[in-house]
C-alpha positions in Angstrom: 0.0 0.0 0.0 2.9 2.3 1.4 4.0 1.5 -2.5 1.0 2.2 -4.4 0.5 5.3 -2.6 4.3 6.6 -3.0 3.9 6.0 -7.1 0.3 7.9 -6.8 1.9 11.1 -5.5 4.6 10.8 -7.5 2.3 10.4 -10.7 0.6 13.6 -10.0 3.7 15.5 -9.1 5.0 14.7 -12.7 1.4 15.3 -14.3 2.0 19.3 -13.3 4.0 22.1 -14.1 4.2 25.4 -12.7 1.8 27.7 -14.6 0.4 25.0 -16.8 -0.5 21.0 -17.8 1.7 19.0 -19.6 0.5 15.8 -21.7 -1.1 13.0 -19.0 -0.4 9.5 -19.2 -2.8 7.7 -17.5 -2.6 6.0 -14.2 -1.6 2.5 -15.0 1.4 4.3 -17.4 2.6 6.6 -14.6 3.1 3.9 -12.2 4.2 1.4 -14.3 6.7 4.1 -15.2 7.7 5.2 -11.6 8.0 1.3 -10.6 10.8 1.7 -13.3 12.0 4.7 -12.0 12.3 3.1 -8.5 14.2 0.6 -9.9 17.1 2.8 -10.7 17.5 4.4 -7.0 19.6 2.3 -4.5 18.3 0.0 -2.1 19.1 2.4 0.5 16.8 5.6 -1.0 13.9 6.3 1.1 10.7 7.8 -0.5 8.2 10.0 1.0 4.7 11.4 -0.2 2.8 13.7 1.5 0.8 12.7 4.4 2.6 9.7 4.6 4.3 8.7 7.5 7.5 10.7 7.8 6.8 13.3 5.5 6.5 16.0 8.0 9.9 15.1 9.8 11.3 15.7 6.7 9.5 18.7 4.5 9.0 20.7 8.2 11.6 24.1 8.1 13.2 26.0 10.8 10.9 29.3 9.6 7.2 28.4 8.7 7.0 31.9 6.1 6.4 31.1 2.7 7.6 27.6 3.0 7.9 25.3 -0.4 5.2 23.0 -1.4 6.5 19.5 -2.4 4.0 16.2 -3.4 7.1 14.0 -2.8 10.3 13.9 -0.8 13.6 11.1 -2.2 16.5 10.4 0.6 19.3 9.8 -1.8 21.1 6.5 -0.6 24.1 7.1 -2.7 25.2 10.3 -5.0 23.8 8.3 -8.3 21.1 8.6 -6.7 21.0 12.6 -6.6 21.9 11.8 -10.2 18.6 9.7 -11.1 16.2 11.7 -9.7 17.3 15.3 -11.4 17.4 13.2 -14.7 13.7 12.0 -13.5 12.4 15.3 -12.8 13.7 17.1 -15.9 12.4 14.2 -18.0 9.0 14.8 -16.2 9.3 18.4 -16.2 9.0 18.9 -12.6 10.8 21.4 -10.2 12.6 20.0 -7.3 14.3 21.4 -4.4 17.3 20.4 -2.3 17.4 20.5 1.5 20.1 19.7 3.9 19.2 21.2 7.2 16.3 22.7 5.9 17.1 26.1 7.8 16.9 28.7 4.7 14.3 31.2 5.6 14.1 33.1 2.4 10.6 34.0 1.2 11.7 32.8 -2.6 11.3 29.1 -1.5 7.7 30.3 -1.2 7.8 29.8 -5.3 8.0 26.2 -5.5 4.4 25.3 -5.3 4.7 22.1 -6.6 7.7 19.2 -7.2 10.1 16.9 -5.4 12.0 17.9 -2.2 15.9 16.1 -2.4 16.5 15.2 1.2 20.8 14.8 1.4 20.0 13.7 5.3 21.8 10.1 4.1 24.7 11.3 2.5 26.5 12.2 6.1 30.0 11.2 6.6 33.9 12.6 7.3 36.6 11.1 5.9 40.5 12.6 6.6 42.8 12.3 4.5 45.8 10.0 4.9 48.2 13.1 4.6 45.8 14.5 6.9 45.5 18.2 5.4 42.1 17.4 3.3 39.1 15.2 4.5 36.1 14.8 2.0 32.5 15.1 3.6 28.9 14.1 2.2 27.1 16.7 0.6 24.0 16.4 3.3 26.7 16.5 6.7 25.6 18.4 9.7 27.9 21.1 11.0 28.6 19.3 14.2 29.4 16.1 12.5 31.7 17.6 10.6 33.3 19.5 14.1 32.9 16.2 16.5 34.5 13.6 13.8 37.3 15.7 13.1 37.8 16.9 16.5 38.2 13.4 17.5 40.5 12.5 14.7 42.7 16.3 16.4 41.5 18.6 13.1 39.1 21.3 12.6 38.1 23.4 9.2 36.5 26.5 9.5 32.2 25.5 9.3 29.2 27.3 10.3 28.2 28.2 14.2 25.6 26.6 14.1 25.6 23.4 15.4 22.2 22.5 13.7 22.3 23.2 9.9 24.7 21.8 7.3 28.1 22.0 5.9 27.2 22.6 2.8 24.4 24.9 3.1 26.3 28.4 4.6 29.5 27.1 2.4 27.7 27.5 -1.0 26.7 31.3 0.0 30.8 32.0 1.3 29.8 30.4 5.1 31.1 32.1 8.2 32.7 30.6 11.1 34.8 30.5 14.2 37.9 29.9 12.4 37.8 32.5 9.9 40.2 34.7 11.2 42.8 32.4 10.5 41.8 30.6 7.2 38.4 32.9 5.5 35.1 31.3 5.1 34.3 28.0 4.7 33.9 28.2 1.2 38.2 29.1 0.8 38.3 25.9 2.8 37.1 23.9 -0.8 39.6 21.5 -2.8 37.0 19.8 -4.7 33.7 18.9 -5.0 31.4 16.4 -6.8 28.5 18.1 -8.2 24.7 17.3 -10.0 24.6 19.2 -12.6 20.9 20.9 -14.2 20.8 18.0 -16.7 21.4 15.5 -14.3 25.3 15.2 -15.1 27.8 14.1 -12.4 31.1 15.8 -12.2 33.9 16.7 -10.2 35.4 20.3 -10.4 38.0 22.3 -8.8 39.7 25.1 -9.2 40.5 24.5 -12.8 36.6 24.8 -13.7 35.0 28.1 -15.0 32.2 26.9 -12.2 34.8 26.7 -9.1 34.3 30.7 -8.9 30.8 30.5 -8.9 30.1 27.8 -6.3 32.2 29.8 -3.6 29.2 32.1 -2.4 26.3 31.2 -5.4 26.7 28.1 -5.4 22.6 27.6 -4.7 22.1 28.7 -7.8 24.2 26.0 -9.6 24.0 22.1 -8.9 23.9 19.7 -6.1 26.9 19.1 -3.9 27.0 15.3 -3.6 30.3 15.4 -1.8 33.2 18.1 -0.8 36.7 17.8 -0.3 37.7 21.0 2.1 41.0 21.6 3.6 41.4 20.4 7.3 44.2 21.8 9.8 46.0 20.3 13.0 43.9 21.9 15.9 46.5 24.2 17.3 44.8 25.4 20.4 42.0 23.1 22.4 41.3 26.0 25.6 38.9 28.3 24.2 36.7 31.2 27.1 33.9 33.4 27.0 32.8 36.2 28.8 28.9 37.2 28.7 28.0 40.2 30.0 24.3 41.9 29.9 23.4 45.7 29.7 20.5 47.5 30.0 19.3 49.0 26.7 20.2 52.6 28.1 23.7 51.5 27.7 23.7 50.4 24.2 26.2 53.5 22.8 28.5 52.9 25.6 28.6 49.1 24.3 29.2 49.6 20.7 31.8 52.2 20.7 33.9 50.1 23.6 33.6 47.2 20.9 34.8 49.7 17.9 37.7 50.4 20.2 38.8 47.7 21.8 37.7 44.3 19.7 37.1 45.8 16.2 40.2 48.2 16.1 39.3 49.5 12.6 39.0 46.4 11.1 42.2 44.6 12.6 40.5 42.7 15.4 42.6 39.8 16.4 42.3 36.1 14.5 41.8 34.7 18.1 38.8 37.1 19.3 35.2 37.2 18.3 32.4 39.3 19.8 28.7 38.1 19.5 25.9 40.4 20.8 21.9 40.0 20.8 19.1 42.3 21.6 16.6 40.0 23.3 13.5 39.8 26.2 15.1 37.8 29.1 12.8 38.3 32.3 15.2 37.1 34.1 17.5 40.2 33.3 14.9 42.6 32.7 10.9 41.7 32.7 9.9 44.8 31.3 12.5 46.2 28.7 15.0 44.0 26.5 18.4 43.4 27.0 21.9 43.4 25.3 23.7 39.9 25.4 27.5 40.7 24.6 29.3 37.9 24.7 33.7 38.0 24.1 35.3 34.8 22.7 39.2 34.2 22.8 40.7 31.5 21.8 43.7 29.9 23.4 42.9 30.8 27.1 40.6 29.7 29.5 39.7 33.1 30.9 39.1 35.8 28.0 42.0 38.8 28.5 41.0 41.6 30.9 42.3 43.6 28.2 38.9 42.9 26.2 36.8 42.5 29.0 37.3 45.3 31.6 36.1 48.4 29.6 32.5 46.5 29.3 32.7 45.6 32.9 33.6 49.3 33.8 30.2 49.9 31.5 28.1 48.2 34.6 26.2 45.0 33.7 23.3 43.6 35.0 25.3 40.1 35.4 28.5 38.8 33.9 29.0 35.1 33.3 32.5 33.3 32.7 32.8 29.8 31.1 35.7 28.4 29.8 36.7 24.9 27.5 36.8 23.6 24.3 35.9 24.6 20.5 33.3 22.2 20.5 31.6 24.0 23.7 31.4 27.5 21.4 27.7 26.8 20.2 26.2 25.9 23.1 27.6 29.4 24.8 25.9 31.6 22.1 22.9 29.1 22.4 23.0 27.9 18.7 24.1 24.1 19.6 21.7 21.4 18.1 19.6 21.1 20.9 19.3 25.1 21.9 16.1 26.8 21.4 16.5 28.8 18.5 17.8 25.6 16.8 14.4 24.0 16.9 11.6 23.6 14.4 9.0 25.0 16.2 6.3 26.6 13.8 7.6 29.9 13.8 8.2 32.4 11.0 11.8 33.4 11.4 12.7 36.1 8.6 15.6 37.5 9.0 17.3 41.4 7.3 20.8 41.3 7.3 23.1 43.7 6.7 27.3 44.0 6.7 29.0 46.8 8.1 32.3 47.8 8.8 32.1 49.2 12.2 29.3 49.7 14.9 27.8 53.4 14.0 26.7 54.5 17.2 23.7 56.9 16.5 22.4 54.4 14.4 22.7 51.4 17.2 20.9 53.7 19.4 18.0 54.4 16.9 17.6 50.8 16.0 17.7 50.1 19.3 14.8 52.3 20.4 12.8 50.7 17.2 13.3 47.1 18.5 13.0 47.5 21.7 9.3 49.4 21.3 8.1 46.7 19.2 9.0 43.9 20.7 8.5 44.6 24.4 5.3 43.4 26.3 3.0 41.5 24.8 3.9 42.0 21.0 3.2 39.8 18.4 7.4 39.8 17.7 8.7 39.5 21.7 10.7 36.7 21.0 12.2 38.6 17.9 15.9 39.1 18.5 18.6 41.3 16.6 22.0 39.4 16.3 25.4 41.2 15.8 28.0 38.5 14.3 31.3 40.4 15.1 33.8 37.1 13.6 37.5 37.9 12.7 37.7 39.3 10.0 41.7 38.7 9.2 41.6 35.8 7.2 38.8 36.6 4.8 39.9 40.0 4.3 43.2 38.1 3.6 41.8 36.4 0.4 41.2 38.8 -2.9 37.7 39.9 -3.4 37.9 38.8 -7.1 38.7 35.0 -6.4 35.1 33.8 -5.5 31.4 34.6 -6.0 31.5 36.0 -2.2 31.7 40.0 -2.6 31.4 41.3 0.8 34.9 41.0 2.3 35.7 44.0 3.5 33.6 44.0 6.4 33.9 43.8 9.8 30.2 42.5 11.1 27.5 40.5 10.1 24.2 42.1 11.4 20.8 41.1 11.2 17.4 41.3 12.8 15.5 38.3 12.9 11.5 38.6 13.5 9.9 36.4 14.8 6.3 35.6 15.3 3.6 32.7 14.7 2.4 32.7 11.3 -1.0 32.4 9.7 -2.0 36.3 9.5 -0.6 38.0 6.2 -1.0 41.2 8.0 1.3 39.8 10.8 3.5 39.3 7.7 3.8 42.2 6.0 4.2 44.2 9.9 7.3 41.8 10.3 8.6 42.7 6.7 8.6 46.5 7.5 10.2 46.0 10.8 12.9 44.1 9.6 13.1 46.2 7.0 13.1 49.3 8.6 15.6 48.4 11.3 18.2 47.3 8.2 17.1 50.6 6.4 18.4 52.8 9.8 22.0 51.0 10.0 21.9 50.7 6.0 21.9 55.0 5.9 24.5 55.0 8.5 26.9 53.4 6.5 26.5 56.3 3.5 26.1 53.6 0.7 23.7 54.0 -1.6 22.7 50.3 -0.8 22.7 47.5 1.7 25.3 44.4 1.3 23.4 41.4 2.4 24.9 37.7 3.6 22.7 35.2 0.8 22.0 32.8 4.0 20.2 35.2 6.1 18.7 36.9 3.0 14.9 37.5 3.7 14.5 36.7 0.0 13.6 40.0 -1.6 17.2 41.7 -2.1 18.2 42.1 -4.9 21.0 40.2 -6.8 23.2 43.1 -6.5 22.1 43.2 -2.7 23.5 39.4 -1.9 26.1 38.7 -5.0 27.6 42.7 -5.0 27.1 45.3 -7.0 29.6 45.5 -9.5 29.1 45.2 -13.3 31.7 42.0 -14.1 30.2 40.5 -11.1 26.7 40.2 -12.3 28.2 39.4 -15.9 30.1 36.8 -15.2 27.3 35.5 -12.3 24.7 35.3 -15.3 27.1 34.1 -17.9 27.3 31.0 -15.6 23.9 30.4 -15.0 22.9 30.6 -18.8 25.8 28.2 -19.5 25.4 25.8 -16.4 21.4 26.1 -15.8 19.6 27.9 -19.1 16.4 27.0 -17.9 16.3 28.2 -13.8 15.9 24.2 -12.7 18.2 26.1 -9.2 16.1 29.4 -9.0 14.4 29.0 -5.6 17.2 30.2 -3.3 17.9 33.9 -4.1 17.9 33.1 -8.0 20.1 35.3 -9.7 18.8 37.7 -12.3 
């Protein structure tokens, strides 16, 4: 039954296309066909229609706004598999969609109404090198597989923070992480890859491919990455610390220009130091007005340098908390380890507005502040909204020329972003959440005296602009849609911020 009622879905998944009908077969043809089809996935492929059991676990996103519709999800067993079922959906005309950790938020997805979803949860694995300087990794590995299986084998490569969403996912828009102050983003980390093609072709490029550019920060747009080899290093420094202090919002421009002075330093903050803040309700801080989490990160230490941390303490905190240990202990102190809070699937809408800047402007930190913290305090709709401040090391990305990858924003220095959030299901709730987030990127946007915003593609609400996420200038965009009409001429990757 589980069968017949797989093939069904399937059958009228390949019966539509967006916008129109294409020829129907009938019934008996269809499934005759997809038994065939079946036939030509691995034994270990898993198949999922919807309202079948196990559908939800795996169509069900981290942000419930403007979700994409799917009829049927495939598992790939193996990466012929990924192969087989692009060649199947072109044949049949039908969109698909891959996920890994299924934590894109952008409202484009919203445009896939119909089609197959291309789960990569089975191809998970870490494999070092014998030399020990590379270690290839399944296109659908977590982030804190990747950390734990190389910690244990003593490497580390630079992935994303959070514990919770892929490798691959943040690499293919550039991908920050702890380690970039030493080595750049996680896509610099990349050696080689294995890739599905839009015609369902299976190939391995590097850096002697016109693509290789391309997949290092557009890589969505592009092809499936059935496997990665990424450069690995010898973990040089185990101790890591943290120091979390918490301010009242009436200190917020005392905060921000002690972190201009003494962690940024115009730009040459140290490859060992990061500093994380959010603007968040905590009740236990404050129950009536939000807070500022500022957290200091230092690697190599187990207590963070006074040097960092005593101007913010002179500031006066509501509480200060000190932690010390490993790297694998970093997620769980910013509260974005697999089984924190904000890393669950919990039915909310979680659009997020970011924006890069090069240092904190501190009229501007105080205006937005006063916007977020009147919207979201109380009882509002958005009181679990929060606005994050990524400030990483910037040393080792700023290290790499801004002409060698897709990736256009290295110059600088923080990685801001509201992120609203809010239950779903009103589209006036919507559009109040878009114009907040919106807003509060507009006032740090005119701060920075650019005539436009430069946005990270894997927060990207989904209505930027290409120049917005890819960068603004003219060979970039040239050479970004020379790819695409060479590599994918007829949009089959146009879901996550397509390029125009």
């Amino acid at each position: 039954m589980f069968k017949l009622n797989v093939l069904a879905a399937l059958a009228a998944c390949a019966s539509i296309v967006a916008g129109h009908s294409q020829s129907h077969h009938s019934n008996s043809n269809s499934n005759s066909d997809l038994e065939e089809f079946q036939k030509t996935l691995s034994t270990s492929a898993k198949l999922y229609f919807n309202g079948s059991d196990g559908f939800a676990n795996v169509t069900t996103r981290w942000s419930a706004l403007e979700e994409p519709t799917v009829n049927v999800v495939i598992v790939p067993g193996t990466e012929n598999d990924v192969v087989e079922i692009v060649k199947y959906a072109n044949k049949k005309n039908v969109p698909f969609l891959t996920y890994n950790g299924v934590h894109g938020a952008l409202v484009s997805l919203g445009k896939m109404t119909h089609g197959i979803g291309i789960s990569m949860s089975q191809l998970s694995s870490v494999e070092v090198s014998g030399c020990g300087t590379t270690a290839t990794i399944g296109g659908g590995t977590m982030s804190k597989k990747v950390t734990d299986d190389l910690w244990a084998a003593g490497k580390q490569t630079v992935t994303g923070t959070c514990e919770c969403v892929s490798l691959l996912g943040p690499a293919l828009g550039g991908g920050h992480g702890w380690l970039q102050g030493h080595h750049g983003l996680v896509a610099d980390q990349f050696v080689s890859m294995n890739i599905v093609l839009a015609d369902g072709t299976l190939t391995t490029i590097d850096s002697n491919s016109d693509l290789w550019w391309a997949m290092k920060g557009a890589g969505h747009n592009f092809g499936i990455v059935t496997s990665l080899t990424t450069k690995v290093y010898d973990i040089e420094y185990e101790d890591w610390a943290i120091e979390t202090l918490v301010f009242s919002g009436e200190k917020v421009e005392e905060v921000y220009e002690a972190a201009n002075e003494y962690i940024l330093q115009n730009g040459t903050q140290s490859a060992d130091l990061i500093n994380w803040s959010y603007w968040m309700n905590d009740a236990e801080s404050d129950p009536t007005n939000p807070v500022i989490y500022f957290y200091i990160i230092q690697e190599g230490v187990t207590a963070v340098d006074s040097v960092y941390t005593q101007p913010f303490r002179d500031i006066g905190a509501i509480s200060i908390t000190t932690e010390n240990g490993t790297y694998k202990d970093l997620a769980s102190w910013v509260a974005i380890a697999e089984d924190s809070i904000p890393c669950q699937k919990l039915g909310y809408a979680n659009p997020r507005f970011p924006i890069y800047l090069e240092e904190y402007n501190i009229p501007a930190q105080k205006q937005a502040w006063d916007i977020y913290a009147d919207a979201v305090r109380g009882s509002s709709a958005f009181n679990n909204s929060i606005f994050m401040f990524e400030g990483y090391s910037m040393g080792g990305v700023h290290a790499i020329p801004a002409d060698s990858a897709a990736f256009a924003f290295r110059s600088e220095n923080i990685l801001a972003a509201p992120m609203i959030n809010y239950l779903p299901g009103d589209k006036g709730l919507d559009s109040e959440a878009a114009d907040l987030g919106s807003l509060l990127r507009d006032v740090l946007s005119e701060a920075t005296g650019r005539e436009d915003f430069r946005a990270y593609i894997n927060y990207a609400y989904g209505a930027e602009t290409s120049e917005q996420i890819y960068g603004s200038e003219e060979w970039r965009q040239r050479r970004l849609r020379a790819l695409k009409k060479e590599y994918d001429p007829y949009g089959k990757f146009s879901f996550y911020a397509p390029i125009a």
